[in-house]
Every structure is written in structure tokens, then in C-alpha cells.
N, C-alpha and C positions, 0 to 999 in steps of 0.2 A: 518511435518508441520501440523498444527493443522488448520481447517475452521470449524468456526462458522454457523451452519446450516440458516435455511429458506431461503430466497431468494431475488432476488435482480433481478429488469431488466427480463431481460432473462437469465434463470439459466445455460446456456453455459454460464457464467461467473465462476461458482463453480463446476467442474468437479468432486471433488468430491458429491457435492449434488445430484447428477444426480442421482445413484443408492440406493439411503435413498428414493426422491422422488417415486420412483417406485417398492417400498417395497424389494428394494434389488435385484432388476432385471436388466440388462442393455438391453438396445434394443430402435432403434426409428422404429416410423412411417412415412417414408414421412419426415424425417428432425422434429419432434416433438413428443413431452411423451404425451398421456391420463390417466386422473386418474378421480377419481370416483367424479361424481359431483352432491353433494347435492344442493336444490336447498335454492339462501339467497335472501331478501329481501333489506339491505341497502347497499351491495358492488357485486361489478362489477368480476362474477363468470366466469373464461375461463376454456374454456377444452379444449383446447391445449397451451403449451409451446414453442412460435416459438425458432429454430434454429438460427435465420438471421434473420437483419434490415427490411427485404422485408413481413416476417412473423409478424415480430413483428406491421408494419405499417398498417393491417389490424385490428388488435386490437384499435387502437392509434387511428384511425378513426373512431372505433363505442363507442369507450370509448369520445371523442372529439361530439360526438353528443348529447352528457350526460350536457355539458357544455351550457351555456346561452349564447345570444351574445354580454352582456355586461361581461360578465367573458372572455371571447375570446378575446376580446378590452384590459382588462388588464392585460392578459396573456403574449398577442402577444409584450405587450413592456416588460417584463421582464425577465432576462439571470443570469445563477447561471452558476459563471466560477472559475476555480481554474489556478493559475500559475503553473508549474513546471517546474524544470531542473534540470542539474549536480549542482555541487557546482561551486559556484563563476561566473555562467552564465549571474547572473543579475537581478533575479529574484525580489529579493525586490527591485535593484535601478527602475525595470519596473513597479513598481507595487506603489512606491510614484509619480511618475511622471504621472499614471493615475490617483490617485489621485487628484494630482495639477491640469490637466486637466479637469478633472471631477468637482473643487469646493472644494474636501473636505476640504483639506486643503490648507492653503494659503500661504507658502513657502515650496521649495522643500530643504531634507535635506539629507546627505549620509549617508550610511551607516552606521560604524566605529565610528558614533558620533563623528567625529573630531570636528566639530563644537558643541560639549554640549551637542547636542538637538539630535541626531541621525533620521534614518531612523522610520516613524512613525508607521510601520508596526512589526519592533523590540523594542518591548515594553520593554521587562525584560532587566536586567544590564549586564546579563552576556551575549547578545546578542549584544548590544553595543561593549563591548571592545574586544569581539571575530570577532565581525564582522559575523558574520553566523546565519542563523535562526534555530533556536533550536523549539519552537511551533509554528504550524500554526494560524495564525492571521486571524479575519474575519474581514468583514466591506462591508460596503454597497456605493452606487454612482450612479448618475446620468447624462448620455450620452444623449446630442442633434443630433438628426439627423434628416434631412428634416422637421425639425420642430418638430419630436415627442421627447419626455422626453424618454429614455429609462432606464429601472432601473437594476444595476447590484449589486448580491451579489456577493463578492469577497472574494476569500482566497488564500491568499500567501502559499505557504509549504516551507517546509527547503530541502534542497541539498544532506547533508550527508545520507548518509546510517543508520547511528547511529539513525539515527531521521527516520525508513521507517513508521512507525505508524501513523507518521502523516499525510502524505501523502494519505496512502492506508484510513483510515477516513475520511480525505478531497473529494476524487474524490469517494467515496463511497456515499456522495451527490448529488455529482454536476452533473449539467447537459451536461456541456461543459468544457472544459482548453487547455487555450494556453503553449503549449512546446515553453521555449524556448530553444535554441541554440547557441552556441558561434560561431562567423564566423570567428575564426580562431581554435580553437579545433577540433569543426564541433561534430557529433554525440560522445559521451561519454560513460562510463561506466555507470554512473548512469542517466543518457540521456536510455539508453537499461534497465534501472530497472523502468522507471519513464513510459515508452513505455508498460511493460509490465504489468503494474498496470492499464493503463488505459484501456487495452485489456481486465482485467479481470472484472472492473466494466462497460464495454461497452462504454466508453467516448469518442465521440466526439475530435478531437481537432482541433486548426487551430497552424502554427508554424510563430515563430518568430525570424529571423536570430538577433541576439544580436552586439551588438559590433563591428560596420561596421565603426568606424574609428581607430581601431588596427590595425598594424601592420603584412600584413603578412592574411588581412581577404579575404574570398574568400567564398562568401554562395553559388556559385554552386556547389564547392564541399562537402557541409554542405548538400546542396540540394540530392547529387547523392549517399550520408552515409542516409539519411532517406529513401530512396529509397532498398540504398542495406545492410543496417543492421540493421534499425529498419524493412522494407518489407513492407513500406506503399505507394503506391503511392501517390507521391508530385510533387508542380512544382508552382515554383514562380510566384506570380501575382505582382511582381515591380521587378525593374532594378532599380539598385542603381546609383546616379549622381555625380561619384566619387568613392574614396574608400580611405581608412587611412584617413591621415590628410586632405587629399582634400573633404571626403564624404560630400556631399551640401542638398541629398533629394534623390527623389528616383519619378522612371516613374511608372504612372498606366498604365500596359501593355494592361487591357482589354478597359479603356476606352481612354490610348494613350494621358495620362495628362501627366505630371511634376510638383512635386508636390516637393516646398521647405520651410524649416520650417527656421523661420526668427523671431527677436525678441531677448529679453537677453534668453529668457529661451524657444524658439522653440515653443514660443505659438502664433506666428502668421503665419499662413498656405499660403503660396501662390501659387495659381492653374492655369498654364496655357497650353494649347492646343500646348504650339511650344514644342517640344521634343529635345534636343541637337543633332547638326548632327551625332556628331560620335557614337551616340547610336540608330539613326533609326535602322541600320540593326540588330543589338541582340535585341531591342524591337520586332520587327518582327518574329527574328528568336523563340525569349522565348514565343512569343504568340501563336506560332506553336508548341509547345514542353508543350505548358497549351494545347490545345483544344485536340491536339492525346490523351494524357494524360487522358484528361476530355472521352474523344469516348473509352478509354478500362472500364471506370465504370460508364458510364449514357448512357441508351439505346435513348435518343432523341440528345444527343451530336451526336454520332455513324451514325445516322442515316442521320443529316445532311451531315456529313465528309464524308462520303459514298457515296452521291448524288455530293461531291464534290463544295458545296456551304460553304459560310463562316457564323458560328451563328454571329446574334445578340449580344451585350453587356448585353442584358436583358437573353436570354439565355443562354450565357456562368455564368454569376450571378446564374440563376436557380439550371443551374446544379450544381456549386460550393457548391450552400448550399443542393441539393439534396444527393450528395456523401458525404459530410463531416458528414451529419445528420445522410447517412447509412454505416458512419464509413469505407467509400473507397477509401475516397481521404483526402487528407491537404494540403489547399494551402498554400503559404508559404512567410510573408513579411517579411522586415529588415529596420535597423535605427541601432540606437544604443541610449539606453535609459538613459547612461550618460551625453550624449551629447546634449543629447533633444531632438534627433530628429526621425522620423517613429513610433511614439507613437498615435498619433492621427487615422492614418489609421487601426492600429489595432485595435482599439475600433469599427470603422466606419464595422471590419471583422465579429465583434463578434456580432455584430448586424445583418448583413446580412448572414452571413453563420454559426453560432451557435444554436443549436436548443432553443426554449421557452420550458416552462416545459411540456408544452401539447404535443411537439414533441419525449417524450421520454417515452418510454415504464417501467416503474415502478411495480411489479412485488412481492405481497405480500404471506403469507399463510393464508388460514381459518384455525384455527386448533381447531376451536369452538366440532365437535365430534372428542372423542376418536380414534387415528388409522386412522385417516382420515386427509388430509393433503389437501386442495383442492386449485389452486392457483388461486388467484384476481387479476383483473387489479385496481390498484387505480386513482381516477377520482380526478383531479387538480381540485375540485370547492369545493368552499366556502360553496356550500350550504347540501355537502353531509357529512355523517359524521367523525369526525376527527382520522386520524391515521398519527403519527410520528413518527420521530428515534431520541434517545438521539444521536449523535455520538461523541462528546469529554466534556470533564468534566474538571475542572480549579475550583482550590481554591480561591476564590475571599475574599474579605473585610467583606460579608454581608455572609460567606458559601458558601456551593458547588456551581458553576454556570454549568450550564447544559445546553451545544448548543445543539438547536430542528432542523431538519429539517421536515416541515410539506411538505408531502404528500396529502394528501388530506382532507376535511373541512378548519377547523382555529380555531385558540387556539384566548381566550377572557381571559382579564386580571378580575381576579373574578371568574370565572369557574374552573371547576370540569374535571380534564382529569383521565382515568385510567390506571395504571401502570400494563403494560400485564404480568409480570413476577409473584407477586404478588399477583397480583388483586387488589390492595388498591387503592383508589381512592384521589386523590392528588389536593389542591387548588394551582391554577397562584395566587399571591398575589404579585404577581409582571412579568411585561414582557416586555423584553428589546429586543434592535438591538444592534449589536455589533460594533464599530467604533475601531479596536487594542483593547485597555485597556478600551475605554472608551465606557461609555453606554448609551446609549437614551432610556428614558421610552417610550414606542407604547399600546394602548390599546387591539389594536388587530393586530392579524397577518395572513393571508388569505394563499391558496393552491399554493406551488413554493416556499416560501421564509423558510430563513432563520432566527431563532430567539434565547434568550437563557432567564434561568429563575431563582432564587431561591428555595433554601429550600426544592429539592425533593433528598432524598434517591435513587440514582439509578446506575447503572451500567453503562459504555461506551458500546453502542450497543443493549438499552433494548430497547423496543417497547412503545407506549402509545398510548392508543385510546382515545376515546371520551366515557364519563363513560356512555351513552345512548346507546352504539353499544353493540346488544348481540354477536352479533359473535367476539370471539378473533383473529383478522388478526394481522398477525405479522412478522417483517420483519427482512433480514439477517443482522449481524453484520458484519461487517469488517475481511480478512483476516488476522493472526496474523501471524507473522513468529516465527522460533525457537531460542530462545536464542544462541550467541555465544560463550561466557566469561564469569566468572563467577569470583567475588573477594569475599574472606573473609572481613569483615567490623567490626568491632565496635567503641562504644563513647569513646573518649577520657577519659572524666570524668564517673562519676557514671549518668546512664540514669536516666532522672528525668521525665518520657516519652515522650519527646519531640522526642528521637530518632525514638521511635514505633510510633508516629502521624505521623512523617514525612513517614516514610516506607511505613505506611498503604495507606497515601496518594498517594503517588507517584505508587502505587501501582494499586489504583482507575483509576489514572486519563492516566496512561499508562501501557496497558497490553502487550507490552514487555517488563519494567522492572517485573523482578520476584523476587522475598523472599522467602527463605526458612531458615531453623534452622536445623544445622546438628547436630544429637543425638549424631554421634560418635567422631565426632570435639569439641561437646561444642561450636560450628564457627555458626553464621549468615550470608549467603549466597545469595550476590547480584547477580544477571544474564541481560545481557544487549545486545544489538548490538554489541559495540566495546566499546574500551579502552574509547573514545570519549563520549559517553553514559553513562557510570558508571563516568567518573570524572565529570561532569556537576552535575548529580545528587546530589554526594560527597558533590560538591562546594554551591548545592543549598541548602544542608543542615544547611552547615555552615553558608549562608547568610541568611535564610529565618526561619530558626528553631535555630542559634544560638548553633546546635550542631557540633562541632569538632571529624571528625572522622579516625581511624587511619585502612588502607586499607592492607590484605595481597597481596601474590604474587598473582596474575591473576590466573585462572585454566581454563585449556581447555576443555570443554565440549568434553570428544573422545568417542567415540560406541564399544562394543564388538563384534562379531560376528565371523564366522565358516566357516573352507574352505571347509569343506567335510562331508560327509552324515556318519550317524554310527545309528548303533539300541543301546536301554535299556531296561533293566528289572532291575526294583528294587521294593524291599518291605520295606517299614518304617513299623516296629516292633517296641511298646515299653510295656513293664509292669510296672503297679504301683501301684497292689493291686487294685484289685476291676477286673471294666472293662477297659482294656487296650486300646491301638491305633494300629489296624493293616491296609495297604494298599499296595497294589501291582500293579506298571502301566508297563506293555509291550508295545512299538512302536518302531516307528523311528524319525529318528530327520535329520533335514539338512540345508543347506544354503536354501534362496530362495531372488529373486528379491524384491527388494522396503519396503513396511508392513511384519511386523513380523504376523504370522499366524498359529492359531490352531484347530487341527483338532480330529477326532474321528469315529472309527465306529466299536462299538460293536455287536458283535453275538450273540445269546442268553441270554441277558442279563447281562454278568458276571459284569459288573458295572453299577449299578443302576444311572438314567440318574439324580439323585438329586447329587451323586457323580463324574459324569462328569462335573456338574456344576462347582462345587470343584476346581475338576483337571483344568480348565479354568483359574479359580482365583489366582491357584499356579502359574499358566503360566506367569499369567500380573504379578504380584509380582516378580516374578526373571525374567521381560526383564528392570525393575526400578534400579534392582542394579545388575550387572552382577557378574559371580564368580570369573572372572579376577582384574580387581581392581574398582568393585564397580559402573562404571560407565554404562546407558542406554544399550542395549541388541539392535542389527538393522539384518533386513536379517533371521530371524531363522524359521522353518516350524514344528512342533513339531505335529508328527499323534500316537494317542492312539488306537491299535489295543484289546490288550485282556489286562488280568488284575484279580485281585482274591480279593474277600472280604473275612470277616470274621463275622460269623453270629451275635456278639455280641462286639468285638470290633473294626470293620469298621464303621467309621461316615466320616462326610464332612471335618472334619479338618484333619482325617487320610491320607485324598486321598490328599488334598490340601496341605501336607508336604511331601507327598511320589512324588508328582508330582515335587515339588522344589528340591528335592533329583535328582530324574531320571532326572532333567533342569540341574540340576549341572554338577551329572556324565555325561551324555549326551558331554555336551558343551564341559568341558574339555579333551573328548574324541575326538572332531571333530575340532584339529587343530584349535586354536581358534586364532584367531588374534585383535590388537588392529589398529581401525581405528580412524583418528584425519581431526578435516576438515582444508581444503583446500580454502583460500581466493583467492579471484581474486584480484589481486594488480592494481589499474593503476597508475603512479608515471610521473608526470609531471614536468619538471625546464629546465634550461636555457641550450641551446645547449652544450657551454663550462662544464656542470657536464655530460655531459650522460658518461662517462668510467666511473665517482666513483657511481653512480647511480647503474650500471649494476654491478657493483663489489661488491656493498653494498648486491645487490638481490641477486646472485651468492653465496654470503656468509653464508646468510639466507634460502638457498637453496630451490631459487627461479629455475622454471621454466621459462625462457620467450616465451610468447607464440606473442607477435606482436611490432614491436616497428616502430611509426608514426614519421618522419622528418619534424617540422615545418620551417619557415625560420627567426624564434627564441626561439624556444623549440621543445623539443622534448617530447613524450609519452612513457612510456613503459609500455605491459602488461605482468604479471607475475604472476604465480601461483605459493603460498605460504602458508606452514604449516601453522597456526595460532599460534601455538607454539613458535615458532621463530621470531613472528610480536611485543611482547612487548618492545615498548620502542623505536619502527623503526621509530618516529615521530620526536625523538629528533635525531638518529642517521641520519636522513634524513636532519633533518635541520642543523645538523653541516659539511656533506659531501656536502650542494649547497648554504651553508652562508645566508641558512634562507630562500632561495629563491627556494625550491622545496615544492610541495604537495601532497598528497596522499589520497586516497579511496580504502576503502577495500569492498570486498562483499563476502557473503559465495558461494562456487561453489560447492563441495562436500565432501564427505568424504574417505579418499583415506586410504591404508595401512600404520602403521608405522614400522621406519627399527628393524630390530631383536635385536639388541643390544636397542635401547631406549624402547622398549617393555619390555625385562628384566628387566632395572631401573625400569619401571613404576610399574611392578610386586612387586619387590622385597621393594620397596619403601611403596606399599600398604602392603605387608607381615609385614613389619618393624614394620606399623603403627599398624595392629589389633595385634602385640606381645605385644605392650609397654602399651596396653590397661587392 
């Protein structure tokens, strides 16, 4: 898996960044890296990288001293919050209904577009009648509380796995996101990818138990799965008033209301101090089960509990947003957002217990001298200079549209920003907020917010600063994952280019889909998440671009690698008149954990170190196409110990074909084997299918590793070839009559058996004979 250098936050978010920052050293001090620090005049220069919230919160307060106290005043009312969850959690119906709430719009609509009009956060068509969010949506809103305006930028993500790009962009932002949850599912598989995304950009979140008049719902043990499989400490701050069809509202535990939502559409709140009898005692008992809770991650929580005194509502509050802010705690409401109801108190969460942008440690590079890499804190004010991140790109009406997030200064419509990648200096001639599809012009856009622009040239993940800042600070992109599938594709008809625009496009604007053109195919070569990912695409061609395209068989992306250690010696020799090619490489070669890895250490010179450079080259060259059948190279340790030149025909490309020779010989001397990855299946449908379920996995030779009894579905998880997964979508839906679903994730790459080995072999021999 591939990550996109600089950085972000606190760079324990990018473990690989860790030893690039430190010139390729690993080692801490005290829980933090030192690096060399030149001294800069308009950005905010650290010399340490804290570890932890608690490191980082020293920074964040002398960077907060930087700010005015009219910048502070408009900081403190504005929250940049992203949704997420598994698929079919809820996410967008949560996310119109804040809306509704909020103003934006003025009728609430579902999903599926049964009604015409669909869900206003699923903009595109084919998101409509699939029902599922395929791109992240932005849009902006405004929360009343105790009289202050609060402003939220908001962005919905999509569920599937197929769509993780979007997500890991999204929260790549944001400052906070609400998880939600299903309270009859309870934690999920893609609930555990959506967890661990936020882990890696530092996020914040608060949780929201979904779906509390289903069947069958129960958010303490939704509550006691985030606990013990995501490993966050949580603990509900309401008691639900009801549950299924009877759900009525829900109790505030800390301040011991009853809170029911009343009206056609649960927009009228009513709050009163009596609590239902039969729910004194588990209010009491869950307010007991929040403070212990609250006393294992806030030292003033602790400290009361200990004295054996009961906190305050204002300090149990404190602490809430104290821990959440240093990412220890989430508390944890419920409603259900179909029904109308527990939507308001989440807003009322995200207000008090999410952080402002000034609460968040943000986390640049100087890379202004050569070789020198120095990290910034960037300072949320308007009046310092501008540094932002493209982070997603969208074909619009008027050209590319390009979402900013600013970091610090403010983009002016009329100015001049400069593109760090580059260097070109780029006019706003236009600058908008994003509402879904549609767009408000704004003249200017200040430190925290969210905005997007025309007519710039740029990549998903480039940097721009302010064209007056001499120092180039620039900041990490997004983690990308690795391709899982890969289809053969072309046009129906003769490409009139419209097929290559669309490509290029889709290309730009999502760097998990991949293109390539195979030499030896003659085959153009899509690569995606899943099956799910590549037909959208497919589909969006034909709607959007008008081309019709016809798809081969699916291809598994499988790795080659080595079970056993072996030495080489080989000499590439050739004559052809004149001065020849001669090169000679001696080592050893082996399996090794994780990264492929090359190494060297010569005596006396016998190969000159412009020619080990060579031998390098040959290396990464055959781990791109393995000598088994073609496919990536994983696992392999290749050490060059001795080696022989020749005075007049050894050059660089001698060594760099005698090293691919000896990768060759090598490999197919050390038991080579073919590995194919391994999904993690979760497969959900109605109790009466789990035998043809389990039979269908079992056949596809599935492992099952857990299967969850609801008391009207069931779960199962299974590990699964990828190989054996095309096409499981319709076999699924004919063995539970349309009523089962699935989610796939990659888990790893595991051995394939000795017999489908040979096919794959011989299949590839078949292909480079008939060439």
C-alpha cells in the first residue's frame, strides 16, 4: 500500500512517514522526532512532533495565542464534521434530516428517490436508484444553540468499501465525524474500516446508535462492540424511551431530562425534568457506567470519583468534550433518523463535545531548503498567510471543480493563490460553497472552512499557498489503498475520444481507479476496489460520456513470491561486433516479511557503485512483472555480494540485465509460489437463509471465521479467495430472494492450491507461445 508523503496532524497518523521524516532513522525522544530547524518568518515553526493529544495540546495553545479575539469569537462557533458508517446504516437518511433541521432544505426526502426527488445529498442518478452513496457530498448549515448561530460544514461518505477514497479524503479534513451505528447490527465490518480511518487522520468522533425503532434494536450492545472491537471507550449519554415500534425519545442521562420529539416530522422537541418510572433505575445505573467511564480518561473526572463525590453536569460536559477532543472517549446517542427522532440532540453533541478548528493540531512541511523537511503548525487565522489542500476534484458544467480546504489565511475571489506542486500561480475567478450539486457564490473564504473553485489544473491531494509566502509548506495527501480487480474494457464502437476523456477523468478525480494498457494483450486495463467500483464507472460512461463499453473477465490481482532461500551467480554475456555487454552478479536471495528488499555490499570494488545502481533498477523491474505469470513480485530479499566486470564491455545496462537474469534464475530456484488475496466477506439476510448462505460460502471456499444470531438476521463472516467472489452478488441474491447483502474488504494474501497454480502457469505459457 502506497502513502502519500508530508503530513498531516500529528504524523503517528502515517507510520510510514515516520522514518523519511528522520532521514531514514527510526528512533523517538520522549514520545517525539527532532529535526533541523531553520528559522521562518510567516509560519509557525515546531521542533517537535508530539506522539499524543496531550503533546499535541501544547502546541494548539501557543499556536491559539497567534489568533485575535475577534477570530476566536468566530472560530469557536464553527465545526467541520463528516458522517460515516457501514452500508445501509443511515447515513444519508441522518444527514437530510439535519438538514431539514438546520433550514437547509425545506422538505425531507428518502433516499431511493421513491418520491422523484430523492435524498438531497445523493445527487447523481445512479445514486438515486441504487440507493447508496457512491461520492462524498459537501454542504454547509447552521445550528441554534443557546442563542449562538453555529456553523457546520458537512460531508456525508458512502458505506461500501468500493468507494474507500472517499471517505479517507473526507476525514482527511475534517475536524470531527459522527459514527454511525445500527442498533440492531451494532458494530460492522465496514463500521471497523471506517474506525480505522479515523485513527489514522486523528479524528475525533461522537456516535450515534441509528435505527432504534427496528426490530430486534438494542444500542448497549452496540455500545459494548465499540468498546470491544473498535477498543474505544464509549458510554451512552441518553436512555432510549421505548424501543421498536414503541421508541417515543430518549433521557438525558447527565442532566436527567426526557426529551420527546413530537410533530409530523419530530421537529418539535419537548423537554421535561419527569423521567418515566420504569427507567429511573438504568438512568442512574448508565450515569454510573458514563462517570467510571469518564474517571479511566480524564484526570479531574478521576479525581472527583476518588474523593467519592458526585461531578457536576458542567463537569461531567467538560470532561466529555475534553476526552473526545483527545480522541479517549465517544459518547454515544441514539434516535433513529427515519423516524425523526434523536437528531436534534446530536447536533446540540457536536457543538459541545467536537472540537473548533483551533482545537485541532494541523501539521504542515517547510520544504522551502533542499534536504530539509522542517514541520509547521498552521495557525487558523485569517490574517496569516494562505496554505490549503485540494482534496477531491468533480467534473462540473463550468470544468474541473476543485474542493479547498483552507488551513490557514483565506482564499479572495480575484486573487492569486500558488500551486505548490508546480509553482504556477493560479487566479479564484470564481469561489463558491458547496450545497450537494448546487453552488453559492461567497467572495471570500476565511481559516477552518471548506470551499471549491474553477479552472485550476491540479491533482487530488496538491497543496496551494498564498503566492506572497516564500516558504513552500505543504501538506500530506490522502492514503490510497491498492487496487483489487482489475477488468479488461473497451468501446463498443470506434473511440471517438470520448472513451480516453472519460478514463483520464475518472482517473483525475479518483486515484483508486487505475488505467493502464497492456503491450502484450493489446487489453486496456481498468483496476478498482470491487466488482461494485468498476460497474459504476462502466455505467457512468455510458451515461455521462455516451460511451458503451464491452468488459472482459475480471482479473485477480495475485503476487508472486518464494518459500526458500537459494544463492546466484550469473553472467549476461553478449557479442555484437564492436563493444559488447558483459556482467556478472553473485548473492543470495530469499523470502523476507512485508517490502520487497535490496541489498549490496561489495569488497574491493569489483562493481563499481554507478553499476550497483543498475543492479537496483533491474530489481524493481522484475518485482513489476514476476517470471511466474507476470503478475507483482511480494516478500523477496535479493543481497549482492561479489560480482565481475569487464574493462570495456560492462556498462549500466550490462549489470541491469544480468541482475534480471540472476532475479529470474534466483526465483524459480526458490520454490516459488503463487499468492491471491483473501477478502473478508460479511454476508447479512434473513434468519430462514443462513443453511443456503453458509453452503453458498462453503462452495466458494469460504472460510467462516464468526457468525452473529440476530432475532431476525443473521451475520456471517468469511474469508474468501477473490477469485471465487465474481458474480457472488447475484448468486446471493438468488439463494435469499433478493433479501441478502454483502461487503467485501481485502484481508490479505494467502497461498494458492498446487493444482490452480499450474493452470495459472500454464495458461500464461499458453499465452506468451501464441504471441
Amino acid at each position: 500500500m502506497s502513502v502519500a508523503l508530508i503530513t498531516r496532524r500529528a504524523f503517528g497518523a502515517f507510520p510510514h512517514a515516520r522514518s523519511i521524516f528522520s532521514g531514514g532513522r527510526p528512533g523517538l525522544v520522549s514520545g517525539f522526532r527532532r529535526f533541523p530547524q531553520p528559522i521562518r518568518r510567516n509560519i509557525h515553526s515546531i521542533e517537535e512532533v508530539p506522539a499524543t493529544y496531550d503533546g499535541e495540546k501544547v502546541i494548539i495553545d501557543e499556536v491559539n495565542t497567534k489568533l485575535s479575539d475577534g477570530e476566536k469569537a468566530a472560530i469557536r462557533q464553527m465545526r467541520n464534521i463528516g458522517i460515516s458508517a457501514h452500508i445501509d446504516s443511515g447515513k444519508t437518511t441522518f444527514t437530510e434530516r439535519v438538514l431539514f433541521y438546520t433550514g437547509r432544505i425545506e422538505a425531507i426526502h428518502e433516499v431511493r428517490g421513491r418520491d422523484s426527488v430523492g435524498a438531497k445529498m445523493d445527487h447523481m442518478d445512479l445514486e438515486r436508484e441504487k440507493g447508496i452513496t457512491i461520492q462524498s457530498a459537501a454542504t454547509y448549515c447552521s445550528w441554534d444553540k443557546d442563542n449562538k448561530a453555529y456553523h457546520f460544514n458537512l460531508i456525508d461518505t458512502p458505506g461500501h468499501i468500493d468507494f474507500t477514497i472517499e471517505v479517507e479524503r473526507a476525514l482527511r479534513v475534517l475536524d470531527g465525524a459522527v459514527l454511525v451505528v445500527c442498533a440492531v447490527s451494532g458494530v460492522q465490518s465496514q463500521t471497523v474500516t471506517v474506525d480505522r480511518q479515523m485513527r489514522r487522520y486523528n479524528v475525533p468522533r461522537i456516535t450515534f446508535v441509528n435505527k432504534m425503532d427496528r426490530m430486534g434494536a438494542n444500542p448497549f450492545r452496540a455500545i459494548e462492540q465499540i468498546n470491544s472491537k473498535l477498543k474505544t471507550p464509549a458510554a451512552a449519554i441518553q436512555v432510549p424511551i421505548g424501543a421498536e415500534s414503541e421508541f417515543q425519545g430518549v433521557v438525558n442521562i447527565i442532566d436527567r431530562q426526557a426529551v420527546y420529539f413530537e410533530g409530523s416530522q419530530g421537529e418539535n422537541l419537548r423537554i421535561v425534568s419527569e423521567i418515566p418510572e420504569d427507567l429511573v433505575d438504568l438512568v442512574e445505573e448508565k450515569r454510573q457506567v458514563l462517570i467510571e467511564t469518564l474517571a479511566d480518561v480524564d484526570e479531574e473526572i478521576a479525581d472527583i470519583y476518588l474523593e467519592g463525590e458526585e461531578p457536576t453536569v458542567d463537569q461531567i460536559k467538560g470532561a466529555i468534550r475534553r476526552a473526545t477532543i483527545g480522541r479517549k472517549f465517544t459518547p454515544v446517542l441514539m434516535g433513529s433518523a427515519l423516524a425523526n427522532k434523536g437528531i436534534q440532540p446530536v447536533l446540540d453533541s457536536v457543538v459541545d463535545y467536537l472540537p473548533q478548528p483551533n482545537e485541532v493540531l494541523n501539521v504542515g512541511l517547510d520544504v522551502s531548503v533542499p534536504e530539509v523537511e522542517t514541520p509547521v503548525a498552521l495557525v487558523p487565522s485569517s490574517s496569516q498567510p494562505f496554505v490549503g489542500l485540494a482534496f477531491k476534484l468533480e467534473e462540473g458544467k463550468y470544468g474541473q471543480l476543485t474542493y479547498i480546504r483552507v488551513y490557514q489565511g483565506k482564499l479572495k475571489k480575484g486573487a492569486y493563490m500558488k500551486h505548490l506542486k508546480s509553482g504556477k500561480k493560479v487566479k479564484l475567478a470564481r469561489l463558491v460553497r458547496m450545497h450537494s450539486k448546487d453552488m453559492e457564490d461567497v467572495e471570500e473564504v476565511g481559516a477552518g472552512e471548506i470551499c471549491a473553485t474553477f479552472g485550476i489544473d491540479c491533482s487530488s491531494g496538491d497543496t496551494f499557498v498564498a503566492a506572497t509566502l516564500d516558504e513552500q509548506v505543504a501538506m500530506s495527501s490522502m492514503f490510497v489503498p491498492e487496487a483489487v480487480i482489475s477488468l479488461s474494457i473497451q468501446p463498443k464502437s470506434k473511440d471517438n475520444g470520448a472513451f480516453s476523456k472519460a478514463l483520464n477523468r475518472f482517473q483525475k478525480e479518483d486515484p483508486t481507479f487505475r488505467v493502464k494498457f497492456d503491450v502484450e494483450s493489446k487489453e486496456t486495463i481498468i483496476s478498482g476496489m470491487g466488482e461494485l467500483h468498476l460497474e459504476i464507472y462502466v455505467e457512468r460512461m455510458k451515461r455521462e460520456y455516451g460511451v458503451e463499453c464491452i468488459t472482459g473477465k475480471p482479473q485477480v490481482s495475485y503476487r508472486e513470491a518464494i518459500t526458500s532461500a537459494t544463492k546466484f551467480d550469473y553472467a549476461h554475456k553478449k557479442q555484437s561486433g564492436g563493444a559488447g555487454q558483459y556482467g556478472r552478479v553473485i548473492g543470495e536471495f530469499g523470502p523476507i516479511e512485508g517490502e520487497n528488499k535490496f541489498t549490496h555490499h561489495i569488497v574491493g570494488g569489483k562493481i563499481p557503485e554507478k553499476f550497483l545502481f543498475a543492479c537496483s533498477k533491474g530489481f524493481e523491474d522484475m518485482l513489476e512483472k514476476g517470471p511466474l505469470i507476470g503478475h507483482k513480485v511480494l516478500g523477496v530479499h535479493m543481497h549482492i555480494n561479489d560480482g565481475q566486470t569487464h574493462v570495456v564491455d560492462s556498462s549500466e545496462l550490462s549489470f541491469r540485465t544480468a541482475t534480471k537474469g540472476a532475479f529470474k534464475q534466483a526465483f524459480l530456484n526458490a520454490n516459488p509460489v503463487l499468492l491471491e488475496p483473501i477478502m473478508t466477506t460479511e454476508v447479512s439476510a434473513p434468519n430462514e437463509f443462513q443453511g443456503s448462505v453458509v453452503g453458498l460460502l462453503n462452495k466458494l471456499g469460504g472460510m467462516i471465521v464468526d457468525t452473529v444470531n440476530g432475532p431476525d438476521e443473521f451475520t456471517v463472516v468469511a474469508e474468501c479467495p477473490l477469485s471465487d467472489m465474481f458474480g457472488f452478488s447475484t448468486s446471493l441474491r438468488a439463494c435469499t430472494q433478493g433479501k441478502g447483502e454483502f461487503s467485501m474488504e481485502f484481508c490479505r494474501y494467502s497461498q494458492v492450491m498446487p493444482n490452480v497454480q499450474r493452470d495459472l502457469i500454464a495458461e500464461f505459457e499458453k499465452k506468451q507461445q501464441s504471441k
